[in-house]
C-alpha positions, 0 to 999 in steps of 0.5 A: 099566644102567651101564658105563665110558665106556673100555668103550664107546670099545673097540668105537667112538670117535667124537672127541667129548667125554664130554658130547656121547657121552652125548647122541649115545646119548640121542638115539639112544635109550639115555637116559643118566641121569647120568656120574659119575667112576668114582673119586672125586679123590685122589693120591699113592696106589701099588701096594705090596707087603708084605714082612714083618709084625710085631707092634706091641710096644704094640697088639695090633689093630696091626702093623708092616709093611715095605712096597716102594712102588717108591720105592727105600726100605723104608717102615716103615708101621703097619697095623690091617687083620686081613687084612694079611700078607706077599706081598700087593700093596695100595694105599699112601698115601705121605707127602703124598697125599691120600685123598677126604675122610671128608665129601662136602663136606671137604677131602683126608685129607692122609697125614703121617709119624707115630706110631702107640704110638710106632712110626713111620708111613711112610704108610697101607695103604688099603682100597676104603672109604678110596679110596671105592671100596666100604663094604666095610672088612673089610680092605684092598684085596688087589690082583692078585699081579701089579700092578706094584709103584710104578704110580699106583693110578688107573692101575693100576685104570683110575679116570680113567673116567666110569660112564654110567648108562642108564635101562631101561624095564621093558618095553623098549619105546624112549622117546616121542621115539625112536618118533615118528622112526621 
């Protein structure tokens, strides 16, 4: 079974660490298996919106979005996702972030201003599986008509959590440890 720690810390918040919550529930019976990050580490990365979508003069997979990150300027972001379209609120990487690397042990995906067919790229429109949030890369990651637009997206998705993972017997029945004391 799996849950966030934020989850837990709603219903008690003893003022103790992640470590020694997870030992406080092992002992009391709940073996927690493993805490893992909810979200793997990454920066720079905003609610967006897109305004307008056109196609690109030079591709036919590629459009040319103009894109409100909350920085005061229309960015200008070249995208390949088929589910893109105006009035959707997505994840973007501004120039300088750095996405997870493709590799468990890489470095960052630093984003650059660039050029996609010669068009310029204000930065990249992010689906979960570059954020390595899911394997699903049918397209970006579509956010709720409400998420505010400029918000840190780790914020905004609360990704600065701590999934714990407790072991289950199948029968139910509480570990060895846990029956003696009783």
């Amino acid at each position: 079974m799996q849950f966030p720690e934020s989850w837990l810390r709603e219903f008690c918040n003893p003022p103790i660490s992640t470590a020694e919550l997870a030992e406080l529930l092992t002992m009391s019976g709940m073996e927690v298996e493993e805490t893992r990050p909810a979200a793997p580490a990454f920066s720079g990365i905003v609610v967006a919106q897109v305004l307008s979508v056109a196609q690109h003069a030079n591709a036919d997979k590629l459009k040319v979005c103009e894109v409100d990150a909350g920085t005061g300027a229309t960015l200008q972001i070249v995208c390949g996702a088929p589910n893109v379209r105006a009035g959707i609120r997505v994840p973007c990487a501004l120039v300088g972030a750095q996405l997870p690397p493709a590799e468990d042990d890489g470095k960052p995906f630093v984003i650059k201003l660039g050029k996609l067919r010669g068009v310029e790229s204000q930065g990249m429109l992010c689906s979960a599986r570059e954020l390595k949030l899911s394997d699903d890369h049918g397209g970006l990651l579509i956010l709720a008509d409400d998420a505010p637009v400029g918000a840190d997206i780790r914020t905004h998705l609360q990704l600065d959590d701590t999934i714990f993972t407790l072991k289950l017997t199948p029968n139910g029945a509480w570990p060895e440890r846990v029956r003696h004391r009783a």
